[in-house]
C-alpha positions in Angstrom: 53.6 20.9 -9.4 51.2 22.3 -12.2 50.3 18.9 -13.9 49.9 16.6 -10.0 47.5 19.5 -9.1 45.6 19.3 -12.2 45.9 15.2 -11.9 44.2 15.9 -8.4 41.6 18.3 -10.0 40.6 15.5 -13.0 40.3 13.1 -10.3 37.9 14.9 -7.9 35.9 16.0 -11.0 35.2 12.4 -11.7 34.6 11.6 -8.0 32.3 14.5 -7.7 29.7 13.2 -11.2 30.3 9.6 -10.2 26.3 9.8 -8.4 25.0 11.6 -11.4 26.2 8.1 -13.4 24.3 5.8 -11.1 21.8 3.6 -12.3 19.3 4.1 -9.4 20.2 5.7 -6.2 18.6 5.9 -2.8 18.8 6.9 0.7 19.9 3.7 2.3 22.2 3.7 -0.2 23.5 6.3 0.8 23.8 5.4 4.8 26.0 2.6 3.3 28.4 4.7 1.6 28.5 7.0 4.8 29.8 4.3 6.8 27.8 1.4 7.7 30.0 -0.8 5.3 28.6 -4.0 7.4 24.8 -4.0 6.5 24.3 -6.0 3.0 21.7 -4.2 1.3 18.9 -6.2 -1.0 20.1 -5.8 -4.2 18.2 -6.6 -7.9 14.8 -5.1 -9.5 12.2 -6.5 -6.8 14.3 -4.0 -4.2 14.1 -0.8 -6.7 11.8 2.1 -6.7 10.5 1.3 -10.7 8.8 -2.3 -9.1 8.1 -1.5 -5.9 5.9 2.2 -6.4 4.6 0.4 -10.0 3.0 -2.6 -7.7 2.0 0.0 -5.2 0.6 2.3 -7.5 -1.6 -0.5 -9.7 -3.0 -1.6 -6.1 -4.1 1.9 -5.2 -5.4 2.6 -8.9 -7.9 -0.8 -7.9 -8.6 0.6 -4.6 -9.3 4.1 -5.8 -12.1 2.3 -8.5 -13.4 0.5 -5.6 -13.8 3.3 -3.7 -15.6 4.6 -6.8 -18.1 2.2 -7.1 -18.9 1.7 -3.4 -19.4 5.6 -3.3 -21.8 5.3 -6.4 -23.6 2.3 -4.6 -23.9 4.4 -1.7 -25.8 7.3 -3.4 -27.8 4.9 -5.4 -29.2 3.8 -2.1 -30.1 6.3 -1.1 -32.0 7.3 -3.8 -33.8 4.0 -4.5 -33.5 2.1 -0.9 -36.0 -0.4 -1.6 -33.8 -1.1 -4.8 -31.0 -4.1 -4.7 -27.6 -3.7 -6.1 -26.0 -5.5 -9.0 -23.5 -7.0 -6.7 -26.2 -8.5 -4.6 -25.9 -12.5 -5.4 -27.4 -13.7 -2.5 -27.9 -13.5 1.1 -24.2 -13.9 1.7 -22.7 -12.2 -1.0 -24.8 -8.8 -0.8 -23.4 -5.0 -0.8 -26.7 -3.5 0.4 -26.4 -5.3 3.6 -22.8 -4.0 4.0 -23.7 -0.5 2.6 -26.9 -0.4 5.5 -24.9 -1.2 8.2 -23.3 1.4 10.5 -19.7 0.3 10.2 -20.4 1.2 6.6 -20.2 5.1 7.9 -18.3 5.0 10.6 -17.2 9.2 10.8 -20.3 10.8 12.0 -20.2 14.7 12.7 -23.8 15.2 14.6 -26.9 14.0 13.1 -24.6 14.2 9.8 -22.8 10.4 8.5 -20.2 9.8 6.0 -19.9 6.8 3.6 -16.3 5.5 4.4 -15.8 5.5 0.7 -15.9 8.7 0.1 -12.9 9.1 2.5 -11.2 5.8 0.8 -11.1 8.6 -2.5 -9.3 11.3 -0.7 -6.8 8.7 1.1 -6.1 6.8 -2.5 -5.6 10.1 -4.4 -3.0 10.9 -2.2 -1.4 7.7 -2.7 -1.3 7.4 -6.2 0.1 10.7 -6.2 3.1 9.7 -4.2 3.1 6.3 -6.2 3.5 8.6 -9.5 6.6 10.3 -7.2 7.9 7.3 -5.6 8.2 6.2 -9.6 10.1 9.4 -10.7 12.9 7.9 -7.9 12.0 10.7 -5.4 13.6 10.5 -1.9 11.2 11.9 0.6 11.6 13.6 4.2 12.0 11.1 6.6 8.9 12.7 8.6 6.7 12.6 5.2 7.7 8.6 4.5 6.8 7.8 8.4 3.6 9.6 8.3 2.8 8.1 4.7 3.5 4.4 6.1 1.1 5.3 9.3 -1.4 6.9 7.2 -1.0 3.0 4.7 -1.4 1.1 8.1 -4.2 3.1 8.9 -5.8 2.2 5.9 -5.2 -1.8 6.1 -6.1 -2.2 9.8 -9.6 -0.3 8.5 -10.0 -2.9 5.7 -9.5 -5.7 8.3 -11.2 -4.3 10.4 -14.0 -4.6 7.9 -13.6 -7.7 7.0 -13.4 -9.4 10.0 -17.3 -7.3 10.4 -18.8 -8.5 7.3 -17.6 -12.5 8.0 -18.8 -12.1 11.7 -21.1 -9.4 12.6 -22.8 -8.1 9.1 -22.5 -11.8 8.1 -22.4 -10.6 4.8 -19.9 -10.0 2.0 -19.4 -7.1 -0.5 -17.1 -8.0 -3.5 -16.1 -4.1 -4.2 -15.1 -4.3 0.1 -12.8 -7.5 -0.6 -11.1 -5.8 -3.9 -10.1 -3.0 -1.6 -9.1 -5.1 1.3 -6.9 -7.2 -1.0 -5.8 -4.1 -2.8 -4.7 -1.9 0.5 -3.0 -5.0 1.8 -0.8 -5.3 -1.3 0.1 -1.9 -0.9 1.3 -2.2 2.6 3.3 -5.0 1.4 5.0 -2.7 -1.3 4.8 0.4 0.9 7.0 -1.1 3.7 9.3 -2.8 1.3 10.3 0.7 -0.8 10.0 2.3 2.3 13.4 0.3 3.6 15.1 -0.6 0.4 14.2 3.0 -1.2 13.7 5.3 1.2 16.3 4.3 3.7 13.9 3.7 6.9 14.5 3.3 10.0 18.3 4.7 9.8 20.2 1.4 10.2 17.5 -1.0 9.5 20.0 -4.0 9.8 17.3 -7.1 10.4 15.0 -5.7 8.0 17.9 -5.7 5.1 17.7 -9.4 5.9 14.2 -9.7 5.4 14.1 -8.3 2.4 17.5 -9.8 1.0 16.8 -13.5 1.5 13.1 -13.2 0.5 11.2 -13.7 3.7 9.3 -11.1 2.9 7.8 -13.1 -0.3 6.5 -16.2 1.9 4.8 -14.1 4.6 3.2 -11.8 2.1 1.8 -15.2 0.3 1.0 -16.4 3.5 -0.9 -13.6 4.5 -3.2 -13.7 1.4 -3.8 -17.2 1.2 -4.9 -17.0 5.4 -7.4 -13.9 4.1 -8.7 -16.2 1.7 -8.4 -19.6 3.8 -11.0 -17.5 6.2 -13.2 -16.1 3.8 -13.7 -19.2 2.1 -13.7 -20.9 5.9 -16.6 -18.9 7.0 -18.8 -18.1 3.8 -17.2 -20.4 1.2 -20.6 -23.0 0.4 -22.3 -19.3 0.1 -20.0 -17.8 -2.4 -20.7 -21.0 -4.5 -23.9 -22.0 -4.1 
């Protein structure tokens, strides 16, 4: 009787440190093991928390420098408003005409206006911070991953949003404002991947394992940046060149 308990007790021992021996765990891992032995989870380094928060963490180190600058450009015009920018090329390709329009400060509080840039530093600290965490394989609260990913797709439909202002209302383009579109869309892209694969969201997200597994993902990301730049080029392209 003594040595089947203790064969019992070895075995549960090395049941019990088996996760501690894991290469890389996560939450929809996890889900798996608990039962849903059907869904086939992406599996490789493109799926895993070291790629996915490293891409999303070199896009929101770009954003956060453009954010930077366009604050700086802000101040500096209004300080010296009859002064041009250095990224003023031409007519077309001009951040003063961006930076003097009003979608340029869209929060107002009473007479008083703020540059959007300034809150594009507070929103990129924030998400390098949970880049540095999302690295260090942290799983988050579900309500904390949901309310980051709506606080991201805040962020892109603003850039957008922009965009789609300076190509067809402002008629201008700011090269600082297309670095941060390009570099808030990329981090949707590897927001809402780790957000799946890593972080195990939605519960059961059966179709979205899919997505990611057989690389869908990859041609509608490439299509999405080659449309972006298909318009821009579309709409100002002989100005960028001339």
């Amino acid at each position: 009787m003594a040595t089947s308990t203790g064969k019992v007790t070895r075995k549960r021992t090395t049941d019990d440190n088996a996760p501690d021996m894991a290469d890389e765990t996560s939450a929809i891992d996890t889900q798996t093991e608990d039962g849903d032995a059907s869904l086939r989870l992406p599996r490789g380094w493109r799926h895993r928390s070291t790629w996915l928060y490293l891409v999303y963490l070199l896009a929101s180190v770009a954003a956060i420098i453009a954010s930077f600058t366009l604050s700086a450009d802000a101040l500096y015009s209004a300080r010296h408003p009859d002064e041009l920018l250095n990224c003023d090329v031409n007519a077309k390709v001009s951040c003063s005409a961006v930076a003097q329009s009003w979608q340029a400060e869209i929060i107002k509080l009473g007479n008083l206006s703020f540059p959007n840039a300034f809150f594009g530093i507070a929103a990129e600290s924030v998400f390098i911070t949970i880049a540095v965490l999302g690295l260090s394989k942290v799983i988050f609260p579900r309500w904390f991953t949901f309310c980051h990913w709506l606080g991201n797709l805040a962020a892109l439909a603003y850039a957008h949003w922009l965009l789609s202002q300076s190509l067809f209302v402002i008629n201008a383009l700011c090269p600082w404002c297309i670095l941060l579109m390009f570099s808030t869309t990329v981090q949707f892209m590897a927001l809402s991947h780790a957000t799946v694969t890593v972080q195990g969201m939605p519960r059961h997200p059966k179709k979205l394992a899919s997505y990611y597994r057989l690389g869908i993902d990859i041609l509608v990301d490439v299509v999405w940046i080659l449309a972006i730049v298909a318009v821009i080029l579309a709409v100002d392209g002989s100005a960028i060149f001339a």
